[in-house]
N, C-alpha and C positions, 0 to 999 in steps of 0.2 A: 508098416508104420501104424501103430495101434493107435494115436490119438487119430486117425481117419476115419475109423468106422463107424462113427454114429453122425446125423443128422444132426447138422448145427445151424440156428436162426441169427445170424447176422446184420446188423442194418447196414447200409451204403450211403455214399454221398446224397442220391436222387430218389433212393429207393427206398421203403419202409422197412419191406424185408424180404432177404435172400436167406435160401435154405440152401446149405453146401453139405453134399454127400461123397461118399467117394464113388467113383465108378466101380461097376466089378467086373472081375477078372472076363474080355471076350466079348461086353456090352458092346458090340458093333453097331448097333440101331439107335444109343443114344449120339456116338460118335460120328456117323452120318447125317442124322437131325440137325448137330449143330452143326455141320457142314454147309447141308440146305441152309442156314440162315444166317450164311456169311456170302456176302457179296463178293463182287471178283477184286475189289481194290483190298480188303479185307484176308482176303484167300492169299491173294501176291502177298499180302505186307506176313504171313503167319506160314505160308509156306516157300517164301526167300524167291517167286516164281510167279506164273500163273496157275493155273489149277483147277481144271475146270471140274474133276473130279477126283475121287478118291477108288484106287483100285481094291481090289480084294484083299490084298498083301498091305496095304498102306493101313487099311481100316482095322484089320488083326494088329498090327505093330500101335496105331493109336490107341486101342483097347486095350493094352496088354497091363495088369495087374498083377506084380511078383514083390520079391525082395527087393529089387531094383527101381520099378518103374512102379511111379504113384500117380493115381490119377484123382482131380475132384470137380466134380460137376456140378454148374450154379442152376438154382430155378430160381426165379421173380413172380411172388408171389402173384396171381392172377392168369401167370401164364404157363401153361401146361408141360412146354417144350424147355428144351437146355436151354441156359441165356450164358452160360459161357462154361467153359474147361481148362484147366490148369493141369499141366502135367509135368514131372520131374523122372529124372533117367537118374539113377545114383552110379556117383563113379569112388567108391572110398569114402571121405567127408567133403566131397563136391558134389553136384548134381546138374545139371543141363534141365533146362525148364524151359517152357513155353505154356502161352498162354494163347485162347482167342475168345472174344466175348461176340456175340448175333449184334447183326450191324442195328436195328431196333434197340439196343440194351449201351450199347457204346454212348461214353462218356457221361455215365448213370452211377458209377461208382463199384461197378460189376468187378471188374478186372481188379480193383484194391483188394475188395475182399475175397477174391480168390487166392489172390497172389499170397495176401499175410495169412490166411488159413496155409497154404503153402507151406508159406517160411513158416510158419509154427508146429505145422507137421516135422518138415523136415529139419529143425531145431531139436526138437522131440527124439530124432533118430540120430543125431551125433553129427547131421549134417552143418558146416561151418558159411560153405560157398554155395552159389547160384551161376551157374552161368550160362551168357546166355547169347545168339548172334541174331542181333535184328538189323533190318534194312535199314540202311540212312535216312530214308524217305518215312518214318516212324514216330515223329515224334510222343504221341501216345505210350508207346512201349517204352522208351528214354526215360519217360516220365514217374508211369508207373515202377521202373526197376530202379530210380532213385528213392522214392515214395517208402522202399522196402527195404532200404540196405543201410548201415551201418558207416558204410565204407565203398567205393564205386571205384573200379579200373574200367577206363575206357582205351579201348585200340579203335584206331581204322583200320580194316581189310578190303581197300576194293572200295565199292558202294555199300558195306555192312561194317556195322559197330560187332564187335565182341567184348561183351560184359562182363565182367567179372565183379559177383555182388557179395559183401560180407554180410552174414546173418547176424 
């Protein structure tokens, strides 16, 4: 997805400015980092579980950079480390995305401007849909995946929403 690879200054809700890059291909060290600084309510609500870590195999597939799968990674300005990741899996002109923002960084405006760098990425590639299964117990995600769409299908599955968001 070529609008991804340069370094783009954003401002946020809370935040003056966010600089969103994309990750590259294997960065397993920045995908770890924000790992470390997501809490365990945080971790359950992003990986549908608990999670107290991330295996070998788990941290290759989050890193993973192709035709398929995009990743972009936020910094806040001042602060050294990721303050959040947004990732899209392409399936045709759908994608499967997920998002998580460092519990420090949450409800700062972080996750918006991930999301809509996102959607404008994957707008940019022929991408149409989003979708996406967040926990019931989410409202922050609800939020942010209306904040983005065009158009919102909600299911129940269980104790998980499945989303389906038009670009």
């Amino acid at each position: 997805m070529a609008r991804g690879e340069q370094h783009r200054g954003v401002h946020a809700r809370y935040v003056d400015r966010v600089t969103i890059r994309p990750l590259r291909d294997g960065d397993t060290a920045t995908v770890a980092a924000l790992f470390e600084r997501l809490g365990p309510r945080s971790r359950a609500r992003r990986f549908g579980g608990a999670k107290p870590r991330l295996s070998d195999a788990e941290l290759r597939a989050l890193a993973r950079v192709d035709a398929t799968h995009h990743v972009l990674v936020a910094y806040v300005d001042g602060d050294a480390e990721p303050a959040g990741l947004a990732q899209l899996v392409r399936n045709g002109d759908t994608a499967e995305v997920a998002c998580a923002v460092a519990d420090a960084h949450q409800g700062r405006g972080v996750g918006t401007a991930l999301t809509r760098e996102l959607a404008a990425d994957a707008r940019a590639a022929g991408i149409v849909r989003f979708e996406a299964t967040v926990q019931g117990d989410n409202p922050p995600a609800v939020s942010l995946l209306a904040r983005c769409s065009m158009q919102l299908d909600v299911r129940w599955t269980g104790g998980e929403r499945a989303f389906v968001v038009a670009l």
